[in-house]
VOBA-1610 file (N, C-alpha, C; in pm, whole numbers, padded with zeros to 5 digits, always signed):
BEGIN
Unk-08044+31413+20239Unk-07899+31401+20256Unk-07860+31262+20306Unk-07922+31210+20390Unk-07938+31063+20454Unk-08018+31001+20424Unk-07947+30838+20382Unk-08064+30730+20344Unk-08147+30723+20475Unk-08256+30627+20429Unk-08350+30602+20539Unk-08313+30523+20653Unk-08345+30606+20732Unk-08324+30599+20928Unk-08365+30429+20898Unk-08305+30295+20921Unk-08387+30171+20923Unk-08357+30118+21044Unk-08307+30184+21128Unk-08255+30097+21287Unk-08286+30156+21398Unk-08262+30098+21472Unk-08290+30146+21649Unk-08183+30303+21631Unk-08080+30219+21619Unk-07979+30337+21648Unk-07954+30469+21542Unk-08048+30445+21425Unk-08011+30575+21336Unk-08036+30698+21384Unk-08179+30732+21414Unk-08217+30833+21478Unk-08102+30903+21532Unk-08017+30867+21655Unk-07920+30886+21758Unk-07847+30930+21654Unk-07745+30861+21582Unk-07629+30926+21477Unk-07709+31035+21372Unk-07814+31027+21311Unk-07860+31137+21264Unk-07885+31266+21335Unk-07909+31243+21408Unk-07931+31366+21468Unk-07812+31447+21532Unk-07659+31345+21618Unk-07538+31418+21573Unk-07485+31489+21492Unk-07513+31387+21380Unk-07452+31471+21238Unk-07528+31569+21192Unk-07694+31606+21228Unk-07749+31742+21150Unk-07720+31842+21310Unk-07687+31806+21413Unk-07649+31926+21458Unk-07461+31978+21446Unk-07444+31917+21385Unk-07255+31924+21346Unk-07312+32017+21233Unk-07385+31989+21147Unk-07431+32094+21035Unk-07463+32199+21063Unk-07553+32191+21126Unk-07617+32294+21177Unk-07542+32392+21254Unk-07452+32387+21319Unk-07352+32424+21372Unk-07233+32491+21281Unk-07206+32423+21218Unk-07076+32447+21108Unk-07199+32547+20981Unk-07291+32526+20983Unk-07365+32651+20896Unk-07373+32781+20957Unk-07458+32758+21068Unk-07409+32892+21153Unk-07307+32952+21165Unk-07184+32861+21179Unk-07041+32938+21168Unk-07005+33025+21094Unk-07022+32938+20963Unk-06964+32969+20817Unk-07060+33113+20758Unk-07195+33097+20795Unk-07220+33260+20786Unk-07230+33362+20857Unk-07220+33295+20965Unk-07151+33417+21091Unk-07030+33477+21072Unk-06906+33368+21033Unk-06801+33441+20985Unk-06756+33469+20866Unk-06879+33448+20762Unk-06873+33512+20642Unk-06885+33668+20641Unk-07045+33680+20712Unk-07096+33814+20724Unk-06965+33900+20779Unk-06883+33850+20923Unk-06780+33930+20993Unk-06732+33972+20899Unk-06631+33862+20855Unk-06540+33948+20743Unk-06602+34028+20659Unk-06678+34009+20542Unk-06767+34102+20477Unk-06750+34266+20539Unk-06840+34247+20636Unk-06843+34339+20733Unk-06748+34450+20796Unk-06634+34351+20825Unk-06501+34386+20892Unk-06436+34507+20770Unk-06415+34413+20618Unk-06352+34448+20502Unk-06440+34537+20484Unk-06509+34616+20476Unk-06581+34734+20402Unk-06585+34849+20584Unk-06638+34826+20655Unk-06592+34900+20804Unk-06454+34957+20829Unk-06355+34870+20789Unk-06246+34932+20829Unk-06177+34893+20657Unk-06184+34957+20564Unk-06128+34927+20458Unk-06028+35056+20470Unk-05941+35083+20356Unk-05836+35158+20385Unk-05931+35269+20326Unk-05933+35396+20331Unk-06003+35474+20276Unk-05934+35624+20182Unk-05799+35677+20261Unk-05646+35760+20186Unk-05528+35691+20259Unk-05459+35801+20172Unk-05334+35736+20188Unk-05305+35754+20359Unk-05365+35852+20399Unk-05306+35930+20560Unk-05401+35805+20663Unk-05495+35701+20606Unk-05503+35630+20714Unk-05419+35587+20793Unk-05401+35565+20931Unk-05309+35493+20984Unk-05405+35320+21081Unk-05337+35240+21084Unk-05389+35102+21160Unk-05356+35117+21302Unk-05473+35137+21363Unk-05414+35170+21544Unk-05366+35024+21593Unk-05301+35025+21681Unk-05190+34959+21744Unk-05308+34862+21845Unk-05348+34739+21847Unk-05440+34720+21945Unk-05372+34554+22046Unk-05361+34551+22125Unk-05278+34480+22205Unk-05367+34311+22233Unk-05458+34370+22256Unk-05586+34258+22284Unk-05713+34286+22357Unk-05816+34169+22352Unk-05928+34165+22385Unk-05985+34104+22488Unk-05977+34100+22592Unk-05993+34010+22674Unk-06127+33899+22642Unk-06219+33986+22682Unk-06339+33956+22619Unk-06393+33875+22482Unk-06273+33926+22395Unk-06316+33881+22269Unk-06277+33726+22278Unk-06101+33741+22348Unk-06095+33596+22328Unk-06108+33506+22386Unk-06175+33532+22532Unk-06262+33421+22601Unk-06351+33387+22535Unk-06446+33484+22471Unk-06562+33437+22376Unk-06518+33343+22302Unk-06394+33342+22164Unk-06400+33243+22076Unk-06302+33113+22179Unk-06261+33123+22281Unk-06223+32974+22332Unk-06343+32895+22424Unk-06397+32958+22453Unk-06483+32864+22600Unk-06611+32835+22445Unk-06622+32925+22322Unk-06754+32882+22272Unk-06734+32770+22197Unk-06609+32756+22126Unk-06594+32611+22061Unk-06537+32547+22135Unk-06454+32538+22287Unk-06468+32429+22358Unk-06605+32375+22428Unk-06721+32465+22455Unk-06842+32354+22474Unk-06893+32343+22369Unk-06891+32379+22229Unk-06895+32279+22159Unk-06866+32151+22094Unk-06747+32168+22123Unk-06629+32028+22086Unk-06661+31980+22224Unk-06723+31983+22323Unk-06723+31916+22419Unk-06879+31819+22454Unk-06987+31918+22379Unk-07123+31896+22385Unk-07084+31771+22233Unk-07014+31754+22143Unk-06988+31670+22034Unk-06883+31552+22092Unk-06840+31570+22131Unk-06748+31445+22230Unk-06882+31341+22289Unk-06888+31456+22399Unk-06995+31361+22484Unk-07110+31258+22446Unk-07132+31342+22346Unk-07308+31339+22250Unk-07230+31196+22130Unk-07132+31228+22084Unk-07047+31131+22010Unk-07028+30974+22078Unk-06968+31045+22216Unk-06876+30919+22277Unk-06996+30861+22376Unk-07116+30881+22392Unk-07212+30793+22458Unk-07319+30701+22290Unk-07296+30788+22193Unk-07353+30705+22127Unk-07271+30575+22086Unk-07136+30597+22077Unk-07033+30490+22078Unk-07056+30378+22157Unk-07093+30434+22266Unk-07052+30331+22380Unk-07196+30208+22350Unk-07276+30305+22305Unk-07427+30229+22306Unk-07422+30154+22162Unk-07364+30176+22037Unk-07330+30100+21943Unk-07234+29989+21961Unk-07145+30018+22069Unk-07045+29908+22075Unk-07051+29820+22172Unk-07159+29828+22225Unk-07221+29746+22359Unk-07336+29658+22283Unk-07325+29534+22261Unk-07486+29471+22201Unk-07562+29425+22334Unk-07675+29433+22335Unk-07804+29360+22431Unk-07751+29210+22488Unk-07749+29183+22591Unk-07737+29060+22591Unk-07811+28937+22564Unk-07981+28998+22509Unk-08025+28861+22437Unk-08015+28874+22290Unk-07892+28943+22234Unk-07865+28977+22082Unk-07818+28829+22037Unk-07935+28836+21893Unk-07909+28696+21847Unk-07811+28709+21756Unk-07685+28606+21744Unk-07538+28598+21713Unk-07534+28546+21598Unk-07455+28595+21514Unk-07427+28560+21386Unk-07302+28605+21361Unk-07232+28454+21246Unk-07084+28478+21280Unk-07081+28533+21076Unk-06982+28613+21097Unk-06909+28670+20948Unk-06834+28647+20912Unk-06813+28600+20800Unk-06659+28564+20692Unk-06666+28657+20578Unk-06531+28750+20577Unk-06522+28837+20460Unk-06452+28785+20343Unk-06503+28768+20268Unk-06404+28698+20121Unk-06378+28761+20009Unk-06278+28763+19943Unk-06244+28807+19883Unk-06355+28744+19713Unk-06491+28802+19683Unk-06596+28923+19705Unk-06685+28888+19763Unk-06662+28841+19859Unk-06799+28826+19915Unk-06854+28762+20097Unk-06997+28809+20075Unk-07018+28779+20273Unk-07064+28639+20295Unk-06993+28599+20410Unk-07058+28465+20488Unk-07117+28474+20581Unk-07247+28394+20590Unk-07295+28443+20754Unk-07352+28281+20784Unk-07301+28249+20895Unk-07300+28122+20981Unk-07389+28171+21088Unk-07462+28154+21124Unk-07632+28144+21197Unk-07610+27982+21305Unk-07677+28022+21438Unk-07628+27931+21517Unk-07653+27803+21503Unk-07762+27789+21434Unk-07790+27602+21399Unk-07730+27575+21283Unk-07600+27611+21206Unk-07555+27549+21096Unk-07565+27608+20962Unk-07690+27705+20973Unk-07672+27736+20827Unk-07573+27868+20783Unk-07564+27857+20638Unk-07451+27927+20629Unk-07568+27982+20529Unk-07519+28147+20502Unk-07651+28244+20393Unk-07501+28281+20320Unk-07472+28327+20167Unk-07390+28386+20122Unk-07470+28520+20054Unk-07387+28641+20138Unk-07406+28767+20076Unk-07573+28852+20088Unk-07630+28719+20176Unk-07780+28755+20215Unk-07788+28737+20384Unk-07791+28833+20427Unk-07786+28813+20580Unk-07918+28792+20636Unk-07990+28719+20697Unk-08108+28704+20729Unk-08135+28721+20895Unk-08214+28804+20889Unk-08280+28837+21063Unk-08405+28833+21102Unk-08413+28826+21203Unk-08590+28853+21279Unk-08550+29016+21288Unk-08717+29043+21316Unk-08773+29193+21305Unk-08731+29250+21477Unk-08728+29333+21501Unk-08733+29387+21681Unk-08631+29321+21765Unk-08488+29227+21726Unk-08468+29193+21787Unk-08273+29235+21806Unk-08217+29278+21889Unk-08066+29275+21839Unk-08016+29191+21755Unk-07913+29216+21673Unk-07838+29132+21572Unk-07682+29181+21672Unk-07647+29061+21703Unk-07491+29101+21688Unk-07416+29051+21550Unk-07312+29061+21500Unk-07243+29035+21424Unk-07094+28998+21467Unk-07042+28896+21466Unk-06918+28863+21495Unk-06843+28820+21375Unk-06704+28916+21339Unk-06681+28930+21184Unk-06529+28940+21227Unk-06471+28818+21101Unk-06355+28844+21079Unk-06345+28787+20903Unk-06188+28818+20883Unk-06179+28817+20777Unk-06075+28672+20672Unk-06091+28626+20628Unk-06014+28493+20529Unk-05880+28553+20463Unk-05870+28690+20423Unk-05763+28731+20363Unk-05748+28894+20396Unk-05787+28951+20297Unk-05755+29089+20328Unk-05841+29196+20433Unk-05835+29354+20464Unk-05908+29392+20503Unk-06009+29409+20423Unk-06141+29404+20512Unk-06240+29462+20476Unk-06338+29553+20517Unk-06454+29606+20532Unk-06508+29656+20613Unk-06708+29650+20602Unk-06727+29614+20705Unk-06903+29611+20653Unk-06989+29707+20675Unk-07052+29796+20545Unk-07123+29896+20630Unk-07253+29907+20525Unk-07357+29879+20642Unk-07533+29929+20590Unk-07553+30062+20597Unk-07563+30151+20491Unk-07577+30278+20549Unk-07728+30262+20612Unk-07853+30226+20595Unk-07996+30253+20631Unk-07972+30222+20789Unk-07851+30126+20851Unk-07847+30122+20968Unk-07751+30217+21083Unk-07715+30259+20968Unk-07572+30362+21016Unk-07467+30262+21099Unk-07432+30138+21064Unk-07329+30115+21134Unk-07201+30050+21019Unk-07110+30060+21072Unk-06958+30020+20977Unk-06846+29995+21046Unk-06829+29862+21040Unk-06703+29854+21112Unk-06625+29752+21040Unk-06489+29756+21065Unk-06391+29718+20979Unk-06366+29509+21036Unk-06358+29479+20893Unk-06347+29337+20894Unk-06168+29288+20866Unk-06123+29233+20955Unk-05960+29240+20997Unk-05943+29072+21028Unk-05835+29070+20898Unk-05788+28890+20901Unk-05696+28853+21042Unk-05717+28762+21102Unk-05614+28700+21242Unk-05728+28809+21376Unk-05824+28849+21330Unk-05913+28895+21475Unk-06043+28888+21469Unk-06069+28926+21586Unk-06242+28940+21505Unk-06297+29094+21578Unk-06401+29158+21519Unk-06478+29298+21533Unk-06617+29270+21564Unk-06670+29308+21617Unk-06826+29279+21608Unk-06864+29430+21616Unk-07021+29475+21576Unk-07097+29575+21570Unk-07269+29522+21589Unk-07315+29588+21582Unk-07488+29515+21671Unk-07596+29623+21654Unk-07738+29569+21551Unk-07800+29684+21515Unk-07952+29613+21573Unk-08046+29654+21525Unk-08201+29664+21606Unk-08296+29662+21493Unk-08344+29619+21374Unk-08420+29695+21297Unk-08613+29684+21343Unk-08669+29778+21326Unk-08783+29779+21396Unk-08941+29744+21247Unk-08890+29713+21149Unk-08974+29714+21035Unk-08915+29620+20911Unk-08960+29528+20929Unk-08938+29479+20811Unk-08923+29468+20661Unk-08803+29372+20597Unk-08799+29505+20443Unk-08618+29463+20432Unk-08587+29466+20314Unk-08449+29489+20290Unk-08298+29618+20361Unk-08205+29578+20341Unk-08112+29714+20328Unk-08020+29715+20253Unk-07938+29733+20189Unk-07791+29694+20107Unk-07668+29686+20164Unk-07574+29603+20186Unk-07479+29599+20271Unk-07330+29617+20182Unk-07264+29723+20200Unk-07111+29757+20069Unk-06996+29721+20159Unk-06928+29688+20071Unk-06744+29689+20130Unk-06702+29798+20139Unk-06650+29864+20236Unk-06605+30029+20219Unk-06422+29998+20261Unk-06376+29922+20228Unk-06254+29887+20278Unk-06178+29828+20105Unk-06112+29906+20034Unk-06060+29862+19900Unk-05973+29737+19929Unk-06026+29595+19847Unk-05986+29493+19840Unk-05948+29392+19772Unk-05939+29464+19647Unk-05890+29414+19539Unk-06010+29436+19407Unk-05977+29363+19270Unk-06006+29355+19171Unk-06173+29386+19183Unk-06279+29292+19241Unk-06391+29301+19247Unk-06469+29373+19369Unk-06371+29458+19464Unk-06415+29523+19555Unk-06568+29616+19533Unk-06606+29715+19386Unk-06703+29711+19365Unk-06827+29656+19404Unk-06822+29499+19348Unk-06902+29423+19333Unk-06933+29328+19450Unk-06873+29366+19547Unk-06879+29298+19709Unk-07012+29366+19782Unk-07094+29343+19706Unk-07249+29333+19800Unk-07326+29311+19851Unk-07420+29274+19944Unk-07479+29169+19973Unk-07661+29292+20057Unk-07660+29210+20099Unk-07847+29238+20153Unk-07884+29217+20324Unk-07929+29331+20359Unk-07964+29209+20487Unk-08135+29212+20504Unk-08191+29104+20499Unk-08343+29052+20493Unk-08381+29043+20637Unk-08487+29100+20685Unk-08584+29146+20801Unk-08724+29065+20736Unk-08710+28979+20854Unk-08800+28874+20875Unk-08936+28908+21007Unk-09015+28902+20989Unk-09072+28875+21097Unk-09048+28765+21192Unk-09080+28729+21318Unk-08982+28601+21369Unk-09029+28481+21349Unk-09185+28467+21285Unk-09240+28331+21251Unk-09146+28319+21060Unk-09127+28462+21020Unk-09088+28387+20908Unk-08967+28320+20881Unk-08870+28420+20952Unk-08719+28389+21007Unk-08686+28256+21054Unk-08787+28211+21169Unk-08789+28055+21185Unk-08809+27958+21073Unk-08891+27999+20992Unk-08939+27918+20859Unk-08798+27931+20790Unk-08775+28044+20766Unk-08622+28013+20661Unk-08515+27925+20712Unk-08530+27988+20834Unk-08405+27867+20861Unk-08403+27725+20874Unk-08554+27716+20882Unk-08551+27560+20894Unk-08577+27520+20729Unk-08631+27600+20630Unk-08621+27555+20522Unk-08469+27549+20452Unk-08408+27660+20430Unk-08258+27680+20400Unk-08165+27601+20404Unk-08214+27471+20517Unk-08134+27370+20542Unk-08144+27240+20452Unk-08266+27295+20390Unk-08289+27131+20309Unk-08285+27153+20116Unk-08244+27081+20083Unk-08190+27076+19939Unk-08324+27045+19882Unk-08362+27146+19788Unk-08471+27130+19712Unk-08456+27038+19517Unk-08530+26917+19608Unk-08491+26813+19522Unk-08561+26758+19422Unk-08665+26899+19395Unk-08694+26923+19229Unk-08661+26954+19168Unk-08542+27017+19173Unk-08421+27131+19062Unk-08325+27038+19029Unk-08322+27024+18969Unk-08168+26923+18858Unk-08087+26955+18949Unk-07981+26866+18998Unk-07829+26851+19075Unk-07733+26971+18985Unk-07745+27015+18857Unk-07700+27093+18783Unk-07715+27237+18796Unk-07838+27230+18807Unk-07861+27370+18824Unk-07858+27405+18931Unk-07885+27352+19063Unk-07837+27398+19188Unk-07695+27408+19230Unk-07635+27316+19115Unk-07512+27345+19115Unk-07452+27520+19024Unk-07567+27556+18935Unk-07506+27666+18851Unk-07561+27753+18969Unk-07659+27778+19037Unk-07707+27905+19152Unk-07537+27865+19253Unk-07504+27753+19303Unk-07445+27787+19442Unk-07286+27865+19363Unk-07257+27822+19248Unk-07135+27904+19131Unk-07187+28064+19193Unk-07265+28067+19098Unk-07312+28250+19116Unk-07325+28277+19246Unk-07367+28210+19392Unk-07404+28281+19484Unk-07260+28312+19540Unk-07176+28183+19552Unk-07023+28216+19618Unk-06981+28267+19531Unk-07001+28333+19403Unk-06907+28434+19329Unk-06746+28385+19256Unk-06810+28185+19275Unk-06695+28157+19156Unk-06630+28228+19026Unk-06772+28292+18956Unk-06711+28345+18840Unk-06645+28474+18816Unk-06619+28524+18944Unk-06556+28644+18951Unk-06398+28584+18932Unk-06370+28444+18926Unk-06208+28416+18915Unk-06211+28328+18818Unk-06348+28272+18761Unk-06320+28131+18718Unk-06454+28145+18623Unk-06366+28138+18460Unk-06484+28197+18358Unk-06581+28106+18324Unk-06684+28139+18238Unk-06787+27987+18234Unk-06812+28020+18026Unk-06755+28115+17977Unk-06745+28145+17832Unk-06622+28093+17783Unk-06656+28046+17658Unk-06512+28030+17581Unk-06427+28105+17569Unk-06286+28052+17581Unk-06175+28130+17535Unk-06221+28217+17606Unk-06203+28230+17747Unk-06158+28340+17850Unk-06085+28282+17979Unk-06038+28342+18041Unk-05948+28311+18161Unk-05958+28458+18221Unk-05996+28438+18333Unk-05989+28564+18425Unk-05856+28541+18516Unk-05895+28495+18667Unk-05757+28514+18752Unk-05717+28343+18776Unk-05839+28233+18742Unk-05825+28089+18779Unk-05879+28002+18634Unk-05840+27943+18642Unk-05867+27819+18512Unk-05986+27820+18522Unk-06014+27836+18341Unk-06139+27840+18312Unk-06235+27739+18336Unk-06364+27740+18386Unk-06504+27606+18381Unk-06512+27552+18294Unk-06487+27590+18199Unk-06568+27542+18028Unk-06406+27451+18005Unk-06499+27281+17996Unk-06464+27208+17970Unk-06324+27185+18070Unk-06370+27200+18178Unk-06281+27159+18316Unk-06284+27024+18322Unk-06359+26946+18329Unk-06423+26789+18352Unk-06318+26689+18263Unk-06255+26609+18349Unk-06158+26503+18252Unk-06070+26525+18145Unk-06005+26629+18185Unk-05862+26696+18099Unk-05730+26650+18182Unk-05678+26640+18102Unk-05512+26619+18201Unk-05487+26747+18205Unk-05444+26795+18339Unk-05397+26946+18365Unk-05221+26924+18432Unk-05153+27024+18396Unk-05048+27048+18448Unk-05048+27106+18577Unk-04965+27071+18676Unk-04952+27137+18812Unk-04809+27189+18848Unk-04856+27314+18908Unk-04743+27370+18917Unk-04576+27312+18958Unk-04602+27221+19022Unk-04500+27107+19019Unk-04482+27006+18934Unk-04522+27031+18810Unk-04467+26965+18704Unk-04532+26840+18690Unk-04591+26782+18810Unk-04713+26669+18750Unk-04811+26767+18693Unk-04880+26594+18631Unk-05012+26593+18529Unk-05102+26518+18655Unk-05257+26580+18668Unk-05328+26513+18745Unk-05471+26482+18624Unk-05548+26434+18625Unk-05688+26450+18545Unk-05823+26534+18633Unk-05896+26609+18569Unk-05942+26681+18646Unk-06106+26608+18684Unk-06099+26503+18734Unk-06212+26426+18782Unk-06261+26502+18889Unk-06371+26393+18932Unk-06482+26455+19075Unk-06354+26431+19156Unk-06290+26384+19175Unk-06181+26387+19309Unk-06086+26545+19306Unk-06054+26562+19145Unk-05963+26701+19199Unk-06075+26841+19181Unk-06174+26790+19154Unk-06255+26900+19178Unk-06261+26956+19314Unk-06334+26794+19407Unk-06380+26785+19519Unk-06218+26872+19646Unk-06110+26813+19599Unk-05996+26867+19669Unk-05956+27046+19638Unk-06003+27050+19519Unk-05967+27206+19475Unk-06056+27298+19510Unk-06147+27259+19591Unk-06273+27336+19661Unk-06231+27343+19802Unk-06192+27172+19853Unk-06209+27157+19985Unk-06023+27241+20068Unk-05920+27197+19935Unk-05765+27251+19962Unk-05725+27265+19836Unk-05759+27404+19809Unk-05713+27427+19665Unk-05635+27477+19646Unk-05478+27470+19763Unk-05372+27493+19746Unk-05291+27379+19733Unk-05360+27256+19746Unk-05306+27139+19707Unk-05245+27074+19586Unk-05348+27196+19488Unk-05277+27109+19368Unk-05332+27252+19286Unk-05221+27292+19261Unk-05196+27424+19164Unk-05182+27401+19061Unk-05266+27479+18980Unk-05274+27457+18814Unk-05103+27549+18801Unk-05054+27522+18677Unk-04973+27566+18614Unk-04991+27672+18523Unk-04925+27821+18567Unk-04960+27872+18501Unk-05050+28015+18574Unk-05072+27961+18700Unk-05181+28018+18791Unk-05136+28060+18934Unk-05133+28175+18982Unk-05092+28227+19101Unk-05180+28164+19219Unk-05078+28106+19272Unk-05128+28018+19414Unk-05170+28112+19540Unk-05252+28107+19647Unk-05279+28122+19679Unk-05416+28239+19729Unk-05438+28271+19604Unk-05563+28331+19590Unk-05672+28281+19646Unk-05746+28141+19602Unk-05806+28067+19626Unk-05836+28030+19824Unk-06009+28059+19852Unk-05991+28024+20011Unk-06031+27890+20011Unk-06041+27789+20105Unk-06082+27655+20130Unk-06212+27716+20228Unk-06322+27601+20115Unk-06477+27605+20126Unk-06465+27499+20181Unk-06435+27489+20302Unk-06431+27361+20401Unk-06525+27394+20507Unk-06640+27309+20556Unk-06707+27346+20604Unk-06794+27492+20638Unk-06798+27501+20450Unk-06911+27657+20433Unk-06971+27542+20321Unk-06907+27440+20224Unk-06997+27390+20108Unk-06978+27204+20165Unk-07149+27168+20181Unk-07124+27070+20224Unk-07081+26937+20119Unk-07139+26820+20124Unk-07077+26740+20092Unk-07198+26729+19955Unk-07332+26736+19968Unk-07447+26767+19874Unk-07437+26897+19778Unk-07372+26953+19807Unk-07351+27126+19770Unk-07234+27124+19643Unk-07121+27007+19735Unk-06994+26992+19645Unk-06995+26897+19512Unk-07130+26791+19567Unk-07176+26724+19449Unk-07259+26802+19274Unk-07332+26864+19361Unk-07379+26967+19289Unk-07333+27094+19167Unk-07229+27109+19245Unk-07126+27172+19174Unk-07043+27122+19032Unk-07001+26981+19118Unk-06938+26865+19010Unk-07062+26860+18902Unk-07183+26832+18929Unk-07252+26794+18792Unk-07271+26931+18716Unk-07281+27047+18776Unk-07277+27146+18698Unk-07137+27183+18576Unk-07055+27150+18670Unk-06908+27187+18553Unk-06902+27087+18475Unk-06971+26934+18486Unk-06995+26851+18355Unk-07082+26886+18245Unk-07172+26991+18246Unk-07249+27085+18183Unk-07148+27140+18078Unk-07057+27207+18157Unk-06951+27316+18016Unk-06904+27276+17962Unk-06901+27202+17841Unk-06802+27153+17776Unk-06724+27278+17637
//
């Protein structure tokens, strides 16, 4: 019925929820059987039956109030201490900050690096998460960790998990957010802590055997350009098409003509409310200002000289 327990804290919420079952099963054929029972015991049998007159039970109905108030009370308690222990992180929980985008996850890690849609951790150790959002709501939830909490633009939320084994999990949007809400997925990767150190210190450096092009076509796909911005002929999704972007005179929504060089590339990444194509609903677009660096943005440029 439940994915796999992958955290400190699953155990704890699993085991709430199979005694809520367990509970609500017992009910449901306890007071199946009654009625059953009741309806054939006292069914009408002639016409000269009569229904005796019965005022109340004392007994009976202390029984059904005091038994589902310590139950609703043993589920409070049992509920509201696991709360408290999910919404409390460790204080040597290592911090990682979240950006929700419209499709996709950011995660800013304390020395600089930024992971898109791949969250990366050490093994045994708290994760906090400090998460807010660029535009709409959203919400982040791993089921293997059992935690979910809602990602909210102008605040921030945090939630904080433990994983004890290394190994993947899948991370979904459970908060409807538009067009590609589906497709808003991402991963979170359990490192051991010698390897975790290794990524991060590798992650930081531009691997400068791969063509400037093609690292430019991976960082397209990883931020999920083409979910707005097509790379096939003769298509247009929600933003002006790639193919054959490079040195066109474009119209702007204010009625200038700009040419679409490395400069309005570089600005339509960094403030790409600056100069609105014509034709194209403004403000969709977030500013990749300090998430794509200055090597990253180059990269990009030689890739869209690729589409012609």
């Amino acid at each position: 019925m439940l994915p796999p327990a992958g955290s400190t804290n699953a155990a704890e919420v699993d085991a709430l929820f199979n005694f809520i079952n367990v509970i609500s099963l017992i009910l449901l054929v306890g007071i199946s059987i009654a009625i059953v029972y009741f309806a054939i015991k006292y069914r009408r049998r002639s016409d000269n039956d009569v229904t005796p007159v019965i005022t109340h039970n004392n007994t009976l109905e202390i029984t059904w109030s005091v038994i589902p108030l310590i139950l609703v009370m043993i589920v409070f308690g049992w509920g509201y201490k696991g709360y408290l222990n999910m919404a409390t992180a460790p204080e040597d929980a290592y911090e990682v900050q979240v950006t929700a985008r419209s499709w996709l996850w950011e995660f800013h890690y304390p020395n600089g690096n930024v992971s898109i849609d791949e969250l990366h951790v050490p093994v045994n150790r708290p994760i906090k998460l400090v998460m807010n959002s660029s535009d709409v709501i959203h919400s982040f939830y791993v089921p293997d960790y059992r935690v979910k909490k809602d990602v909210l633009p102008n605040r921030y939320t945090s939630v904080w998990f433990e994983v004890p084994e290394t190994g993947e999990a899948t991370i979904f949007c459970t908060e409807y957010c538009g067009m590609d809400h589906s497709n808003m997925m991402g991963k979170v990767v359990v490192h051991s802590q010698e390897e975790f150190d290794t990524w991060l210190a590798e992650s930081a450096q531009v691997d400068e055997s791969i063509p400037p092009a093609d690292r430019g076509r991976e960082l397209v796909q990883r931020f999920g350009c083409t979910g707005c911005h097509s790379i096939e002929d003769n298509s247009v999704i929600q933003g002006p098409s790639f193919v054959g972007i490079m040195g066109r005179d474009r119209e702007l929504e204010d009625g200038t003509t700009v040419t679409t060089d490395e400069n309005y590339i570089r600005e339509s990444i960094l403030d790409p409310q600056s100069q609105i194509a014509a034709g194209f609903p403004g403000g969709l677009m977030q500013s990749y200002a300090g998430i794509l660096n200055d090597q990253q943005i180059n990269d990009i440029i030689e890739y869209l000289k690729t589409l012609d």
